[in-house]
C-alpha positions as CSV (number, residue, x, y, z in Angstrom):
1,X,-114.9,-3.8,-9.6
2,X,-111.9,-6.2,-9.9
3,X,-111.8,-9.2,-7.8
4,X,-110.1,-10.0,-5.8
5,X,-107.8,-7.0,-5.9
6,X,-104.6,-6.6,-3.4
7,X,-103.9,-10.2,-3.5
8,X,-100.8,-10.3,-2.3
9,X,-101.4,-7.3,0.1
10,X,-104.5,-9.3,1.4
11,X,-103.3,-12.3,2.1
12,X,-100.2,-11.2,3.8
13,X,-102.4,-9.1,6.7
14,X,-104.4,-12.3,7.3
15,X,-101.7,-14.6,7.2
16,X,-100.4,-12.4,10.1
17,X,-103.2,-12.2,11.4
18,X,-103.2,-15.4,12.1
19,X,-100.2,-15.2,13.8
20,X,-101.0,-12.8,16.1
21,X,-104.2,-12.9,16.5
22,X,-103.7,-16.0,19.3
23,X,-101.0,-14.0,20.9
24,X,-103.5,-11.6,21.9
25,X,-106.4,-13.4,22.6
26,X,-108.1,-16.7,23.5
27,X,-110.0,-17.4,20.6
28,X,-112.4,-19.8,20.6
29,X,-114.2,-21.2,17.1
30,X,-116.9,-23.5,15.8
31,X,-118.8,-23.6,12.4
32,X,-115.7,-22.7,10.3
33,X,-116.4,-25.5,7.9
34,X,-119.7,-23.8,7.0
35,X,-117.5,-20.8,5.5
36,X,-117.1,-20.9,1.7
37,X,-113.8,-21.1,-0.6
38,X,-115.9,-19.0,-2.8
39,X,-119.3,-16.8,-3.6
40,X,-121.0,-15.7,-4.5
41,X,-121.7,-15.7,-0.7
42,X,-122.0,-12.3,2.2
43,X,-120.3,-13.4,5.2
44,X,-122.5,-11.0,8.1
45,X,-121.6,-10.2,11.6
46,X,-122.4,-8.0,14.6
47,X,-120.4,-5.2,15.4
48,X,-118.6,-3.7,18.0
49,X,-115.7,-3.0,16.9
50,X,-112.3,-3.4,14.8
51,X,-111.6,-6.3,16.5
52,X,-114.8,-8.4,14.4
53,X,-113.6,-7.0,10.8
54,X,-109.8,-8.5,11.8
55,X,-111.8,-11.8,12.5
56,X,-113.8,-12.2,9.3
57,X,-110.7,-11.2,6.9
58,X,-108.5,-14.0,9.1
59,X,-110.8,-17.1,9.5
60,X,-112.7,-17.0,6.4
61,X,-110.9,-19.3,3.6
62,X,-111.7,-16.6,0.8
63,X,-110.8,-13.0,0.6
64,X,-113.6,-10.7,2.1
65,X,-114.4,-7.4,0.0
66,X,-115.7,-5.6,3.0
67,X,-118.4,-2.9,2.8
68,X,-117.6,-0.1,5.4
69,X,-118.6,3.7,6.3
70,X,-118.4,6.1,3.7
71,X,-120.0,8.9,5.2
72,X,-117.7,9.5,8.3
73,X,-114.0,9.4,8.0
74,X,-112.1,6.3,9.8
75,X,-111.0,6.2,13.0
76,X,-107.5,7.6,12.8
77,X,-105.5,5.1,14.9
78,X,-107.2,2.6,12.3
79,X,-107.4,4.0,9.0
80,X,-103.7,3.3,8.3
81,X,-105.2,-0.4,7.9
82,X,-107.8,1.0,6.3
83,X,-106.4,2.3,3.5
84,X,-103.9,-0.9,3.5
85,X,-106.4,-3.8,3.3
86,X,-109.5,-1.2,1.5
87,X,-113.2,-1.7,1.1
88,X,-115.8,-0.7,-0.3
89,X,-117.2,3.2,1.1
90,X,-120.6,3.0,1.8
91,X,-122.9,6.3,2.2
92,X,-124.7,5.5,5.1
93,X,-127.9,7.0,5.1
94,X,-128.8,7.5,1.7
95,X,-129.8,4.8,-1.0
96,X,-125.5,4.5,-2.0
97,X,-126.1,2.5,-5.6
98,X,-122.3,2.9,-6.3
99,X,-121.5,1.2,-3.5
100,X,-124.4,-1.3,-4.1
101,X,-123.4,-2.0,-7.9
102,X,-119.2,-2.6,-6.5
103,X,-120.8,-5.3,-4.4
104,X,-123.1,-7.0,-6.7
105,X,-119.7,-6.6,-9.1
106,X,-117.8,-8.4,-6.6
107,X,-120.7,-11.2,-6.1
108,X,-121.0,-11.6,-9.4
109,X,-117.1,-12.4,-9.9
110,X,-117.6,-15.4,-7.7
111,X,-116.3,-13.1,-4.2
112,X,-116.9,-12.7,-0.8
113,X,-118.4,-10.0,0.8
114,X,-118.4,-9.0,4.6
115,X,-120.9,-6.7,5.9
116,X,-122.0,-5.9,9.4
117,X,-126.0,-5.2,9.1
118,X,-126.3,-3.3,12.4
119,X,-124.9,-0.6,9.7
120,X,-122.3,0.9,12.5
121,X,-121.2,0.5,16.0
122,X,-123.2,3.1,18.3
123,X,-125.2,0.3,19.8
124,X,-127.9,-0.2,17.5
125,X,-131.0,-2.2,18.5
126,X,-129.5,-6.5,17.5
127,X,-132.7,-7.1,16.6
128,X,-132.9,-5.4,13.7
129,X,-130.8,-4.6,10.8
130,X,-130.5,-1.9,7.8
131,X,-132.2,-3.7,4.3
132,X,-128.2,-3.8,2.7
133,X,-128.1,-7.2,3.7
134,X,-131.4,-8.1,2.1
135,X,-130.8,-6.0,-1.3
136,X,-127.2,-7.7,-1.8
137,X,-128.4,-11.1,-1.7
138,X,-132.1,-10.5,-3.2
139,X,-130.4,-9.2,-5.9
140,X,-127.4,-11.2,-5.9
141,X,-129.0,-14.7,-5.4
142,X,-126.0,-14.8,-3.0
143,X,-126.2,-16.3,0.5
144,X,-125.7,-15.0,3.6
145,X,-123.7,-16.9,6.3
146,X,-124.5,-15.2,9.4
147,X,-121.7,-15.0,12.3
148,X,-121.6,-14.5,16.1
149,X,-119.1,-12.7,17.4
150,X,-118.7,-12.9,20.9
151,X,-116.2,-11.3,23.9
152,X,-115.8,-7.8,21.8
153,X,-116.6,-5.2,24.4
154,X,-113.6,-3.6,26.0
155,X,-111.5,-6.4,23.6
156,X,-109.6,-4.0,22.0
157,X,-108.5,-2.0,25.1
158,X,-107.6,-5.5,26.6
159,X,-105.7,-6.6,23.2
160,X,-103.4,-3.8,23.1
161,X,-102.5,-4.1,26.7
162,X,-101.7,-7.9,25.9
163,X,-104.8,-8.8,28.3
164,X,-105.6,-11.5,26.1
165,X,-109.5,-11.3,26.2
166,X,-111.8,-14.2,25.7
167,X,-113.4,-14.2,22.1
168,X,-115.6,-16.3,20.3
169,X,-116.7,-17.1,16.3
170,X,-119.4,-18.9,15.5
171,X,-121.3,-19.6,11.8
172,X,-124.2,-20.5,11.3
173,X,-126.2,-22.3,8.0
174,X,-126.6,-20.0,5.3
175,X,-129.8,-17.9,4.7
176,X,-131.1,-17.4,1.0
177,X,-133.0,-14.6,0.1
178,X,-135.6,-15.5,-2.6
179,X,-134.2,-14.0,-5.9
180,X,-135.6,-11.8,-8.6
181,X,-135.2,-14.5,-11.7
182,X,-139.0,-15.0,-11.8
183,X,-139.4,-11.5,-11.5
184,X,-141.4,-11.7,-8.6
185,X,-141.6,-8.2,-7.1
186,X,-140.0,-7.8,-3.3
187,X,-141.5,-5.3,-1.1
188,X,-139.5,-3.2,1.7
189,X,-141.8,-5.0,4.4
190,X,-139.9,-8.2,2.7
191,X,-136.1,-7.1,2.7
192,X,-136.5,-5.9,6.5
193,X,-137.9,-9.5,7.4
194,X,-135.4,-11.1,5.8
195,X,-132.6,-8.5,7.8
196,X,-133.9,-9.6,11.1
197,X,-133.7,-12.4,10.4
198,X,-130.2,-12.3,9.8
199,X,-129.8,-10.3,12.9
200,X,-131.5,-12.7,14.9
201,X,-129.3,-15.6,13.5
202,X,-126.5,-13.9,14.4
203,X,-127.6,-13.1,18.0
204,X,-128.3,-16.6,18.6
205,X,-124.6,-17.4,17.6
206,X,-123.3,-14.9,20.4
207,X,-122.7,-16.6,24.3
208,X,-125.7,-16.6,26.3
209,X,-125.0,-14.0,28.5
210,X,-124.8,-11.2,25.3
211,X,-127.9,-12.6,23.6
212,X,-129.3,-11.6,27.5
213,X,-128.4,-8.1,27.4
214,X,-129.9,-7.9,23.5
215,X,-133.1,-8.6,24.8
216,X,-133.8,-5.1,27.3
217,X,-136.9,-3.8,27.1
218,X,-138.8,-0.7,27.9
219,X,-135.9,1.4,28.0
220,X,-135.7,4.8,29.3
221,X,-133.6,7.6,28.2
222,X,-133.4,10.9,30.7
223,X,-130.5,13.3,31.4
224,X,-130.3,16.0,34.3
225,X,-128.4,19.2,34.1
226,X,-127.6,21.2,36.5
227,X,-126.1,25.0,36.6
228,X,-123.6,26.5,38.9
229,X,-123.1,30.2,38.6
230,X,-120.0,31.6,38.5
231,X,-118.7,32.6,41.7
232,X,-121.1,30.0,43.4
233,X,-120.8,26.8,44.8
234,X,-124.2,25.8,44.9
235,X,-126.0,24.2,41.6
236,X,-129.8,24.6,40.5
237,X,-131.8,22.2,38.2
238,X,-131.7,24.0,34.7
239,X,-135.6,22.8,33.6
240,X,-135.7,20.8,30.3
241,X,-138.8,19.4,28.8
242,X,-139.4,15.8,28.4
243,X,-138.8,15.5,25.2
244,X,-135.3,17.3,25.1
245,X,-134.0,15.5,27.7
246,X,-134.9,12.1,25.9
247,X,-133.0,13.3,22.8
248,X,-130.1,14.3,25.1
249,X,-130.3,11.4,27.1
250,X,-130.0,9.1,23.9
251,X,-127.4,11.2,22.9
252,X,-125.3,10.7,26.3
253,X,-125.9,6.7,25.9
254,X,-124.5,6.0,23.1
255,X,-120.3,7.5,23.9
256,X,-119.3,6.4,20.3
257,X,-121.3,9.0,19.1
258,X,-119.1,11.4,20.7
259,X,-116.1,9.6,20.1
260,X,-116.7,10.0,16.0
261,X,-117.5,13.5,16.4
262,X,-113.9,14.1,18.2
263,X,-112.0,11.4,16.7
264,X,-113.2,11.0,13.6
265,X,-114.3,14.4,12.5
266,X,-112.2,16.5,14.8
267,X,-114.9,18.3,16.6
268,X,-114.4,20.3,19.3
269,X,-116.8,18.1,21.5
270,X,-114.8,16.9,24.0
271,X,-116.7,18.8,27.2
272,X,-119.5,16.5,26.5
273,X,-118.0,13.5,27.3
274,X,-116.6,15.2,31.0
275,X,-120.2,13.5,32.5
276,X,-120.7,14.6,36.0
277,X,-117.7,17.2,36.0
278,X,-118.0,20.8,35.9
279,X,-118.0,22.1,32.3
280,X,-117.3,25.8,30.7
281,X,-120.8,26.9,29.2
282,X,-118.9,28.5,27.0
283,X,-117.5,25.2,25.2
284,X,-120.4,23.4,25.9
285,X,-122.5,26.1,23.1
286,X,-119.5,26.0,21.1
287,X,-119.3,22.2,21.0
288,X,-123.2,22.0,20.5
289,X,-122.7,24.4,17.6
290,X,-119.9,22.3,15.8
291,X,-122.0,19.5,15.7
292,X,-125.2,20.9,14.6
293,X,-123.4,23.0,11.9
294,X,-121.4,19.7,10.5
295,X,-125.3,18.3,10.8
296,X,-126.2,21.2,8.1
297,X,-123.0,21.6,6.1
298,X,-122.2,18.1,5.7
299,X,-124.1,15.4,6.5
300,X,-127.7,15.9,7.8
301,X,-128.5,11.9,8.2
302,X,-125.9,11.8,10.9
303,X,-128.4,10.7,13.4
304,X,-131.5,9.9,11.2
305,X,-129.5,6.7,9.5
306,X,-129.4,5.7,12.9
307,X,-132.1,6.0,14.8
308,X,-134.7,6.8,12.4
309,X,-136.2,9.2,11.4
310,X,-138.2,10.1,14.3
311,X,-135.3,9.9,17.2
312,X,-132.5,10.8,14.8
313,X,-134.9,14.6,14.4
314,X,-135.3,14.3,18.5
315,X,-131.9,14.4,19.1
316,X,-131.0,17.1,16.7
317,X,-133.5,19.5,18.0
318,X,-132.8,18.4,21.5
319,X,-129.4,19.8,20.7
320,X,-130.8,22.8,19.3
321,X,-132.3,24.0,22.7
322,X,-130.0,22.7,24.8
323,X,-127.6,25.7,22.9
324,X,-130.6,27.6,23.4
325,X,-130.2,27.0,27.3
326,X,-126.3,27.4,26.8
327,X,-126.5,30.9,25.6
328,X,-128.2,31.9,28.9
329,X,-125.2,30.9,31.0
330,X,-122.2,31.7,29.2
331,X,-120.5,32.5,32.3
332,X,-121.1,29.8,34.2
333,X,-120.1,26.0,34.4
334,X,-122.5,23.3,33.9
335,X,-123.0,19.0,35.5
336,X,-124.6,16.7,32.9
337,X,-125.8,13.1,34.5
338,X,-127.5,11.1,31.5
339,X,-130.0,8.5,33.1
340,X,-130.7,5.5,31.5
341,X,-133.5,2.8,32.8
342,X,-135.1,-0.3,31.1
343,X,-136.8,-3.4,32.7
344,X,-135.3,-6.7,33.0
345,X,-137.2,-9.8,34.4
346,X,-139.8,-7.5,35.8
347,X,-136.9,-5.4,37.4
348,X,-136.4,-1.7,36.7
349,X,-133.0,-0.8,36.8
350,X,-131.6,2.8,37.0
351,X,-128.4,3.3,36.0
352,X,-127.0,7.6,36.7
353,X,-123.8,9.1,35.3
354,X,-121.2,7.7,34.1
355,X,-122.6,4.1,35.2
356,X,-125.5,4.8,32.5
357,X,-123.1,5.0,29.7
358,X,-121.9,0.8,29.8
359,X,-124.4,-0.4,31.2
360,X,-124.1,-5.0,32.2
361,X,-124.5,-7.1,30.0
């Protein structure tokens, strides 16, 4: 791959970028001068977000050759810029060695590379990240200059109604993965130490109050549905076993999930997200059988990637009998509460309904 490539293009969205960027929010940043003029280097940050791929591209001194999803389409009210700025596609969930040769192309021309190890912005565990990282600059000799990004939940709402949200960017000292030029073997156990550790240098770069809410543990995923018939106004418990009511209950959590089913793909999913209101069976089996068909037809790692293996299977088959259920009810409306829990400071806190879905930092 050519690099850089759309020069001109490039620089002109981060130059304005820079303009605007302060016009809609208070940005505060520290650690710039560790950023490099030039690679090979991989510039890594958390992600939540747009808002944190706009930031890299405008503060860092080279141009970034981002690595983004491949397997999903982009969200449409962002894919115009997108296709304007380009990246490299990644398919997530599968070992992508086209997209992993581009970036080592890109490194080895002396570039930049941004990548966002959480792999995705459902919510993924900060303490860990996907072995991408690890490969690029095992393989690369590259380093990787980890970055904080802090103040991006509900940014991008607050950006666009001129709210001006506080944000923060911090980098921190480069980490260097140990090379292959002695042709010392790496093992898997290796690259995923060497991605938490990234991840855990970039959670120490975020405010004190977000590396707090990275830290939850024991966490508890439920969900209870409940099943009005038609003509009723009464509702009755519809009984789900433990396990399907974690997998829906995960499922519920995590509302971008949701959101890149309707947005992104253009499923018909949009009864899920109605938490606590009446819903149509009927749409509810239909919306059920969208996804698990796209999960056949199209892209089967859809929840495995992530998750894991174990949860991402959960989920799927907890979807599979909650259609199951579904078909039993056609006629009648249904009340989904997902039910979240997890200890904090030796305090269990339940969070019901919509509450469950953003929980505090």
């Amino acid at each position: 791959m050519q690099y850089p490539r759309n020069i001109f293009r490039r620089k002109a969205l981060t130059a304005f970028g820079r303009l605007i960027l302060p016009l809609l929010a208070e940005i505060k940043t520290s650690g710039l001068h560790r950023l490099p003029r030039k690679g090979p280097a991989i510039l890594a940050g958390n992600h939540e977000n747009i808002v944190e791929v706009v930031l890299m591209a405008v503060y860092s001194p080279a141009i970034v050759e981002f690595l983004g999803t491949g397997d999903v389409p982009i969200d449409p009210r962002f894919r115009w810029l997108a296709d304007l700025y380009q990246f490299i596609p990644v398919k997530r969930g599968n070992i992508d060695r086209t997209a992993i040769y581009a970036a080592l192309e890109v490194l080895k021309a002396n570039g930049v590379v941004g990548i966002f190890p959480q792999g995705g912005i459902w919510g993924a565990d900060m303490k860990s990240g996907r072995s991408g990282v690890a490969v690029l600059s095992y393989l690369s000799g590259a380093p990787v200059y980890p970055i904080g990004f802090g103040g991006l939940k509900g940014a991008l709402s607050k950006m666009m109604h001129f709210k001006r949200p506080r944000l923060t960017l911090r980098v921190g000292d480069p980490l260097q993965m140990t090379t292959g030029e002695h042709n010392k073997s790496i093992s898997k156990n290796d690259l995923d130490r060497f991605s938490s550790l990234v991840m855990e240098r970039i959670v120490e770069l975020l405010p004190p109050e977000e590396q707090k809410s990275t830290r939850k543990v024991q966490e508890n995923f439920d969900v209870e549905v409940f099943v009005r018939k038609n003509g009723d106004y009464s509702e009755v418990k519809l009984m789900l076993d433990e396990q399907t009511r974690l997998g829906l209950g995960v499922l519920f959590h995590y509302p971008v999930l949701l959101d890149t089913f309707k947005r992104n793909l253009g499923l018909p999913v949009g009864c899920l997200q109605q938490i606590g209101e009446p819903i149509l069976v009927q749409e509810v089996h239909e919306a059920i059988g969208a996804i698990l068909d796209y999960l056949e037809r199209e892209n089967p790692g859809f929840f495995t990637y992530r998750f894991g293996i174990d949860r991402g299977i959960l989920i799927k088959n907890a979807l599979e009998v909650f259609r199951l259920c579904a078909e039993q009810h056609l006629e009648d409306r249904i009340f989904v509460f997902p039910i979240y829990e997890y200890s904090e400071n030796g305090h269990l806190i339940r969070l019901r309904g919509v509450d469950s879905l953003h929980p505090p930092a």
